[in-house]
C-alpha positions in Angstrom: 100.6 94.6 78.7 101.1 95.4 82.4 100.6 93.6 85.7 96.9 95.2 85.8 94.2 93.7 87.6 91.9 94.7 84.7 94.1 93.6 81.8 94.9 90.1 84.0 91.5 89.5 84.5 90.6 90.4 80.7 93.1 87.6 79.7 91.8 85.3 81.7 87.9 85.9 81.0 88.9 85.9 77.1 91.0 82.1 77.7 88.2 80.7 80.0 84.8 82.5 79.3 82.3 79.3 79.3 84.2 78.6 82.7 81.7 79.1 86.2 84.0 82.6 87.9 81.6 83.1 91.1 79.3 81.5 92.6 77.3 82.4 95.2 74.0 80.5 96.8 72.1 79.4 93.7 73.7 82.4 91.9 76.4 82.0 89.2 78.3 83.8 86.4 81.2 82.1 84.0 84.3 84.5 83.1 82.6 86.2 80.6 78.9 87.0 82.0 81.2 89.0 84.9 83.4 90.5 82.5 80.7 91.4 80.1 78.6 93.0 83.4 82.0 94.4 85.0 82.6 96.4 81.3 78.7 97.3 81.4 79.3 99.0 84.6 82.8 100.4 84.0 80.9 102.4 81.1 78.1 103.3 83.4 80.2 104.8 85.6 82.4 107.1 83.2 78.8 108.1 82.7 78.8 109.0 86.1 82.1 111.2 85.5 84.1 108.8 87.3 87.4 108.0 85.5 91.2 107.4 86.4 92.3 108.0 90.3 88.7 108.0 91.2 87.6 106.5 94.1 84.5 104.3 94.4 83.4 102.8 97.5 81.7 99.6 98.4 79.2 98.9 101.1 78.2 95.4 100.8 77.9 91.9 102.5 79.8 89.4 100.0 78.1 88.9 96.6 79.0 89.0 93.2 78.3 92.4 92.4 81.2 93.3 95.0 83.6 91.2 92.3 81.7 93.0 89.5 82.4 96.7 91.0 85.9 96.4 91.6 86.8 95.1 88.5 84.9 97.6 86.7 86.4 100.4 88.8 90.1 98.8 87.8 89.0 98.8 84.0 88.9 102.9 84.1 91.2 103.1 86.3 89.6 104.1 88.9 90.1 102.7 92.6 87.4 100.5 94.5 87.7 100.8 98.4 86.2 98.7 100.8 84.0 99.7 103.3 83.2 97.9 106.4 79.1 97.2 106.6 79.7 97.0 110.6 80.4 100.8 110.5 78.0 103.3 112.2 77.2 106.4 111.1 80.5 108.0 112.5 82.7 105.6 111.3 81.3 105.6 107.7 81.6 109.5 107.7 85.0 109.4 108.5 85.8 106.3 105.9 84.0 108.2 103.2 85.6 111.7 103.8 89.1 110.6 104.3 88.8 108.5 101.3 87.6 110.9 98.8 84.5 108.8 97.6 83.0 110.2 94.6 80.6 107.1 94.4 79.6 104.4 96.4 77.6 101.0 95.1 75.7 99.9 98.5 73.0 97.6 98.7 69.2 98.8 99.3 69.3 97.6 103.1 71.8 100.6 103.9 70.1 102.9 102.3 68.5 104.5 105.6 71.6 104.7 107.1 73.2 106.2 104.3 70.4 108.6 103.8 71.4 110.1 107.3 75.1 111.0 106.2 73.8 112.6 103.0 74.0 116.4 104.1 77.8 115.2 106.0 79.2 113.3 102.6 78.9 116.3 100.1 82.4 114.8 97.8 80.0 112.0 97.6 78.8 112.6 94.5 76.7 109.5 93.3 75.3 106.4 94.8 74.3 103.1 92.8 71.9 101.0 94.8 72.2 97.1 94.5 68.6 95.4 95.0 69.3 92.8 98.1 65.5 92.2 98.4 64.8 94.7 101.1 62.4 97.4 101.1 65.0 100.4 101.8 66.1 102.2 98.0 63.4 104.5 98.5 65.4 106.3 101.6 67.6 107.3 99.0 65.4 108.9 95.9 68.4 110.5 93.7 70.4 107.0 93.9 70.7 104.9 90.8 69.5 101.9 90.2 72.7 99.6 89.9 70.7 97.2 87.4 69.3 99.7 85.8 72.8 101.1 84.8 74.4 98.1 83.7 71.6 97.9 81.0 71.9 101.2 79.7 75.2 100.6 78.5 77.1 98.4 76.3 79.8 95.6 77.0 82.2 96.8 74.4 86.4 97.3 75.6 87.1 100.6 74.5 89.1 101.8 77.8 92.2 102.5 76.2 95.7 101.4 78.0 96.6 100.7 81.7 99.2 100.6 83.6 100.7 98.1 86.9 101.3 101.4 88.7 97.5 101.9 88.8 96.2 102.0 92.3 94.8 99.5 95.0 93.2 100.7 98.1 92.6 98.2 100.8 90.8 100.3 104.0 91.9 98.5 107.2 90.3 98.9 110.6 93.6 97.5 112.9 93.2 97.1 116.5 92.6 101.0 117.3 92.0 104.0 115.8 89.9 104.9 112.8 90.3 103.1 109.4 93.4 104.1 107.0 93.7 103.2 103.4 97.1 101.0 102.5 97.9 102.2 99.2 100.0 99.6 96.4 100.8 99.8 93.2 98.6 96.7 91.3 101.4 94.7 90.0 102.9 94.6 93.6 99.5 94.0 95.1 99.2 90.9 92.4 102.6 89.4 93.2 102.1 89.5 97.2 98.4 88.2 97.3 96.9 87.2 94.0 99.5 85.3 92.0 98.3 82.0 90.8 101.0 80.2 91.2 105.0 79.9 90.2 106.2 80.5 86.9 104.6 84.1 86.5 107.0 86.0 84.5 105.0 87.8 82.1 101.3 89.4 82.5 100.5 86.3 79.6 101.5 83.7 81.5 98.4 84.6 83.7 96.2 83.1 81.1 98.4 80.3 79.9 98.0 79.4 83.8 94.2 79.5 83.3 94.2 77.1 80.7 96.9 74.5 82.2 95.9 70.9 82.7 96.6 71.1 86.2 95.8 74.0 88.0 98.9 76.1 88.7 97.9 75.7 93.1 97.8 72.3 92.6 101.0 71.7 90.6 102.7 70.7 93.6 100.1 68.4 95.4 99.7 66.6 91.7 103.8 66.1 91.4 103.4 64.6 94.8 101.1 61.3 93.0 97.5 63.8 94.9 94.7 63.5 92.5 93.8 66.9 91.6 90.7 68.7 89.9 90.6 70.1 86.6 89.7 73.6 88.0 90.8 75.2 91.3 87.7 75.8 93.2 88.2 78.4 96.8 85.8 78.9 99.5 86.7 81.8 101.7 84.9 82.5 104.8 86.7 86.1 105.6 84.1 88.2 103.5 84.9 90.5 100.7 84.8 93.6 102.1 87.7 92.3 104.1 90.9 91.8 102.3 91.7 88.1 103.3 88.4 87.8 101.4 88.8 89.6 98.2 92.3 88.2 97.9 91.4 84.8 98.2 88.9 85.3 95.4 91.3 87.2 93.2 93.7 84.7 93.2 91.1 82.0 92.3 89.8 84.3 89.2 93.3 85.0 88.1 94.2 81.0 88.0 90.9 80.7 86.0 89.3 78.9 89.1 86.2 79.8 90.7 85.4 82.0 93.6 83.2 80.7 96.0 81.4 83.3 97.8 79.2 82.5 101.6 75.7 82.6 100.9 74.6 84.1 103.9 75.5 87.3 106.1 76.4 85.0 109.1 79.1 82.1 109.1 76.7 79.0 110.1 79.1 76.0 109.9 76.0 73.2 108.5 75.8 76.1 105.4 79.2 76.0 104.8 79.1 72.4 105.1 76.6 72.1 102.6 78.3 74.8 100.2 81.8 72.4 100.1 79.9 69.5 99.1 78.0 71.1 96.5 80.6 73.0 94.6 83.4 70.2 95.2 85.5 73.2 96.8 89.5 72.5 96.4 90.8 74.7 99.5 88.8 76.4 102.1 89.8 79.6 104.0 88.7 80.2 107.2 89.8 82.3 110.0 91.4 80.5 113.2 89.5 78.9 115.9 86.4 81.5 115.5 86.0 79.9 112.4 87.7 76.3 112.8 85.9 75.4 116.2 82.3 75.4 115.2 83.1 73.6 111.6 84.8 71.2 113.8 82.0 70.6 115.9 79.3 70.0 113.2 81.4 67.9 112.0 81.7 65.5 115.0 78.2 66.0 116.1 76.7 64.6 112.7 79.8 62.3 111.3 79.1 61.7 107.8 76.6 64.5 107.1 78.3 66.4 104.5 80.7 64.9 102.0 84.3 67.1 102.9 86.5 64.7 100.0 87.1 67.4 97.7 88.8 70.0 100.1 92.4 69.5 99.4 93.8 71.7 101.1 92.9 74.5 103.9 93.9 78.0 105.1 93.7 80.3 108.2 95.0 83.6 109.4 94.0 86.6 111.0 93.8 85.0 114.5 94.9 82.0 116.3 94.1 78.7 115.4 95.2 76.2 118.1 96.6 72.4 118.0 94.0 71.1 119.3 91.5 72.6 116.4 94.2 71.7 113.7 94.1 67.5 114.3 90.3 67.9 114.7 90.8 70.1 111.4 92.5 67.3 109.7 90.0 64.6 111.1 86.9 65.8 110.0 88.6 67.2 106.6 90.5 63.6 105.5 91.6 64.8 102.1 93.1 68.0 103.7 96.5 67.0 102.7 97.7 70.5 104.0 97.0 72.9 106.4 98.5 76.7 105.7 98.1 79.1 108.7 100.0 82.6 107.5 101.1 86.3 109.0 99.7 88.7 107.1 98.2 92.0 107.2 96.7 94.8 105.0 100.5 96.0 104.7 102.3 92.8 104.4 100.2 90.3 103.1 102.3 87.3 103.6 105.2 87.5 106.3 105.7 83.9 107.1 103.6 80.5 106.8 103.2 77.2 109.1 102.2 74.3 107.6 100.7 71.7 109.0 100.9 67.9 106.9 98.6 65.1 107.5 100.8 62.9 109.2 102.9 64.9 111.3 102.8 67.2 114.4 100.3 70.3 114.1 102.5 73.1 113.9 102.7 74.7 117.2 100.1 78.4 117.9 102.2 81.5 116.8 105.0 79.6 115.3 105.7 80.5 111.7 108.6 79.8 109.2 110.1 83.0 108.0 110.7 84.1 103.9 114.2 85.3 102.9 112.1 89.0 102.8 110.7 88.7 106.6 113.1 89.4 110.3 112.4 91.5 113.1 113.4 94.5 113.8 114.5 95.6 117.5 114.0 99.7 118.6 117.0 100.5 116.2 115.7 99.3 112.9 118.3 96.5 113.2 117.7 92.6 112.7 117.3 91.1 116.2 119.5 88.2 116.9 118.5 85.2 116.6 117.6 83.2 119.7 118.1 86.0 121.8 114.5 86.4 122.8 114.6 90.0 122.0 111.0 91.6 121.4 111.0 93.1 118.3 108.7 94.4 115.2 107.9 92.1 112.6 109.1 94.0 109.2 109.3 92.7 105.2 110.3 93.9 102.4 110.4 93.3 98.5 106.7 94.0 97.3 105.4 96.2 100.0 102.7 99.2 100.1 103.2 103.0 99.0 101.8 104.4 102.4 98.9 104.8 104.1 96.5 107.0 101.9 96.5 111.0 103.2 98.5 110.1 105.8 101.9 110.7 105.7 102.8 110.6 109.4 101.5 107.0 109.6 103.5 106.3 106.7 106.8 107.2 108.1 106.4 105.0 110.6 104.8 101.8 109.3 106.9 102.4 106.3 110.7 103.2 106.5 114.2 102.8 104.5 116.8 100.9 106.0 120.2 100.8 104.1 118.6 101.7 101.0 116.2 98.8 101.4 112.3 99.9 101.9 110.5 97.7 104.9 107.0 97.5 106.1 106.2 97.2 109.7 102.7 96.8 110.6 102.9 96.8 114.5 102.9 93.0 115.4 105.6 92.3 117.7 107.7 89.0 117.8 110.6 87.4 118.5 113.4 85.5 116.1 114.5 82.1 117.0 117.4 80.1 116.7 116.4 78.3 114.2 115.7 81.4 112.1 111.6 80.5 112.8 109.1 83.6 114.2 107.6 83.4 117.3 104.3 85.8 116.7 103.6 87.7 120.0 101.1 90.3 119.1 100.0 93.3 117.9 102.0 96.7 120.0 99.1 98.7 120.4 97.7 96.1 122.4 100.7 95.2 124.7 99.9 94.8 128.3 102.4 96.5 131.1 102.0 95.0 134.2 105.2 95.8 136.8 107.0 96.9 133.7 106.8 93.5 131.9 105.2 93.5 128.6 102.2 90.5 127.9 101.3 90.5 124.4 97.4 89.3 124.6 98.1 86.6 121.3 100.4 85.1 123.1 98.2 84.4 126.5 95.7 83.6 124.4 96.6 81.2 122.5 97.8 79.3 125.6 94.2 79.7 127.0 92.6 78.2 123.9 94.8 75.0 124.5 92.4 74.4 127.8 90.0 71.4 127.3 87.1 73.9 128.7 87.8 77.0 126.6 85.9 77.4 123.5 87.5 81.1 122.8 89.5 84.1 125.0 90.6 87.4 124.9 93.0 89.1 126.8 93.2 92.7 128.0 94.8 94.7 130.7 92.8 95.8 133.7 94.2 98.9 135.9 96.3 97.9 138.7 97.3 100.6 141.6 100.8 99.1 142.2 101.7 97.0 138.8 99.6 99.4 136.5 98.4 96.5 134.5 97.1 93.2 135.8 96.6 90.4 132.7 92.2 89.8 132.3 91.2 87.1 130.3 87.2 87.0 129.1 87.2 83.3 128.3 84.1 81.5 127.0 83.7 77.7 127.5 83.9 74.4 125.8 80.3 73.3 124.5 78.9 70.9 127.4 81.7 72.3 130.1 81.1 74.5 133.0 83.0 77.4 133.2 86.9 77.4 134.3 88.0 78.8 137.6 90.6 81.2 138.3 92.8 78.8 139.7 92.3 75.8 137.0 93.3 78.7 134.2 96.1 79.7 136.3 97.5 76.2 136.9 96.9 75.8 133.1 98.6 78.9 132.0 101.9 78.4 134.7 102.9 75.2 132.1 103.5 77.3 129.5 104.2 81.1 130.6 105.9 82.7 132.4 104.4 84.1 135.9 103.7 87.7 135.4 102.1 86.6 132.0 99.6 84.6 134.0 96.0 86.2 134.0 95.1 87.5 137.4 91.0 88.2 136.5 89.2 85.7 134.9 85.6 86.7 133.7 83.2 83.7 132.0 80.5 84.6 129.1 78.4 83.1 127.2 80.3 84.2 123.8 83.1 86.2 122.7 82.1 87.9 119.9 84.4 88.8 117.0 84.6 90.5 113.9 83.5 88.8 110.7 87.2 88.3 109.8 87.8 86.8 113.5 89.4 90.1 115.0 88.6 90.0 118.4 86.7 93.0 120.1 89.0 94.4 122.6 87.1 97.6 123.4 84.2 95.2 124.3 86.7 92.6 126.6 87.6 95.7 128.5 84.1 96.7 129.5 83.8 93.5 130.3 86.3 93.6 132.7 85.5 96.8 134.2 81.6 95.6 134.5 82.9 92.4 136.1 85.0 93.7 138.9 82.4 96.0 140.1 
């Protein structure tokens, strides 16, 4: 046996199958309802003609038919791909074509709008519609009921073998430009984001992991004298059509934990409140302060609301999360015993980590350790000296992606050889340390160049976040006759505080950056609104701006 999603999951479905896999609002399945529907739909679609290399797309909000598909697609072989249910028409078009879908599984509410791309999506072959309790299937009359196909065919494994070089697709949106596919090989995409836990040498030690009295991402925590729970339980708040939230769930299914998905389509922190105390969740994932803030604040405006004493552990990335957000973190979570914020991206997962302990110092905003597989690169490909405060690109290597899927000048330049050694390099931009330690700056696509000095927005904004009266912040450039760039920051305030002045952010910012990194617009709104994973909308700050300084 291979390092196949499909086999890994069969192993652990066949060790575990009375075991609760996902749960989501009253909804639940153990290890071997969703392998027993997952195998129901993997026949349904060979059915369907769809087989090995084919791609199958998935427009959803986070339930456990998303779990279901992709597994399913993994069992023939074929390759799930995530689609973002923010896309418009245009977007969706593009996704679909450049991703050669020959189905898509979609629930009924997008129907209309998927009804409008029919005559545009021709590769598009067949469409299984997943009942969400709206009124919409009938816009799409030739679609397939995706209930309806599960029963018409049996739960029996007859697939024949796999193999770890089978395909993942995740589709990622970055900072600009349309969506591109990063393309892995399985057995790499399991050992950089789904792994379980140390020890994993051979695809069977997946499922003697399952069945292990302590659960292998608690090992450490128990060894330390923490009282542990029998079965891993995560709670991630990034949803699954985003990769921070499918990962998070695969790892929990391939430990033989339990994935716990949010019940709702919008991230209300009393609901997720609620969910924690009722499934006894073991580490939640949220993203930064977009997440962290208003959990946080629920917290402190109703102390002892929600029981919090089973969350062991908690993790963040994606965006900032700032100190002050961290100790409230820990305060209102007082089992938390750690608190993991990590790099990562579509392309390189895991770059580096910062851990926060109960006890000591939050680590400090953009600060991360580095792995022996992450430096930075400076223009030359070469690793930047350390504590030189050269601005560099953030590049790993060891298990890293194929390429960028029909796109092979993206590719060569996110992916490139260096002595012999293969590296990814996603775009974020950041410096090395003395003490060997990364100091994130941001992503370069979104570098500001104001008199020829380059701001990178993360880094401004992180400082910002520190202020007592900012709740959240973004930071763009705004056209400048003479410096070309001047720093704008659209900065929504603290619950109960007026909005900041100009001069109180600048005083703020002078303590901690230097002066040509110090905004020189400051517009106040009510909200700054950000992408279910927490991605801030640039685009949107810059109209902002523009509208404000007319």
């Amino acid at each position: 046996m291979d390092f196949n999603l499909a086999d890994l999951f069969e192993c652990v479905a066949d060790s575990v199958p009375g075991r609760r896999a996902v749960v989501w609002g009253d909804e639940s399945l153990t290890f071997g309802q969703l392998d027993e529907r997952a195998t129901r739909l993997a026949h349904g679609l060979q059915s369907l003609g769809v087989g090995q290399g084919d791609h199958v797309g998935i427009l959803a909000y986070s339930r456990p038919e998303y779990l279901e598909t992709m597994v399913a697609s993994y069992k023939v072989r074929a390759v799930p791909i995530n689609v973002n249910y923010r896309y418009v028409a245009r977007e969706l078009a593009y996704l679909f074509d450049n991703a050669d879908l020959v189905a898509l599984v979609l629930e009924a509410s997008f129907a209309p709008l998927m009804a409008s791309l029919r005559e545009e999506v021709t590769r598009l072959a067949h469409l299984l519609v997943v009942d969400d309790g709206s009124s919409e299937a009938s816009a799409l009359p030739d679609a397939v009921s995706y209930e309806d196909l599960l029963a018409a065919h049996a739960p029996v494994r007859d697939f024949g073998a796999r193999s770890g070089d089978d395909a993942y697709i995740a589709y990622t949106g970055g900072t600009t430009g349309y969506p591109k596919g990063v393309v892995w090989r399985q057995e790499d995409i399991f050992f950089a984001t789904m792994t379980p836990g140390v020890g994993v040498e051979r695809p069977e030690d997946v499922a003697a992991n399952a069945v292990a009295p302590v659960p292998p991402r608690l090992a450490a925590l128990a060894a330390a004298g923490v009282a542990v729970p029998d079965v891993f339980v995560s709670y991630a708040l990034g949803p699954l059509m985003h990769v921070s939230g499918h990962w998070s769930a695969w790892g929990a299914l391939l430990g033989g934990g339990c994935a716990v998905l949010h019940p709702s389509r919008k991230m209300e922190a009393h609901t997720v409140l609620e969910v924690v105390e009722r499934e006894r969740v073991t580490m939640l994932t949220i993203v930064g302060d977009s997440m962290g803030r208003p959990l946080v604040e629920a917290i402190e405006e109703d102390p002892g609301r929600h029981d919090t004493s089973s969350v062991l552990m908690l993790g963040t990335g994606g965006s900032i999360m700032s100190a002050d957000v961290k100790q409230r973190l820990l305060a209102g979570f007082p089992s938390v015993v750690t608190l993991i914020e990590a790099i990562g991206s579509s392309e390189s997962p895991s770059q580096a980590l910062a851990l926060t302990v109960r006890g000591q110092a939050p680590a400090a905003a953009l600060h991360f350790g580095a792995n022996e597989n992450t430096t930075v690169f400076d223009d030359a490909l070469r690793p930047v000296t350390p504590g030189s405060g050269t601005v560099g690109r953030l590049a790993t290597r060891g298990r890293v992606p194929l390429g960028y899927y029909n796109d092979a000048a993206k590719s060569a330049q996110a992916f490139v050889m260096v002595d012999g050694v293969r590296w990814a390099l996603p775009g974020d931009m950041a410096t090395l340390e003395a003490d060997g330690s990364i100091r994130l700056l941001g992503r370069g696509t979104m570098c500001i160049n104001t008199g020829g000095e380059k701001v990178y927005p993360e880094e401004v904004e992180a400082v910002l976040k520190a202020h007592p009266g900012i709740a959240d912040a973004v930071v763009v450039g705004f056209p400048d006759p003479r410096f070309g760039e001047r720093v704008a920051a659209v900065v929504a305030p603290a619950p109960d505080a007026a909005g900041p002045t100009l001069d109180e952010v600048q005083r703020h910012c002078r303590a901690h950056l230097a002066g040509h990194k110090v905004p020189r617009l400051l517009f106040v709104v009510d909200e700054v609104p950000r992408s279910p994973s927490g991605k801030p909308d640039y685009a949107w700050a810059k109209a902002v701006a523009r509208s404000g300084a007319t």
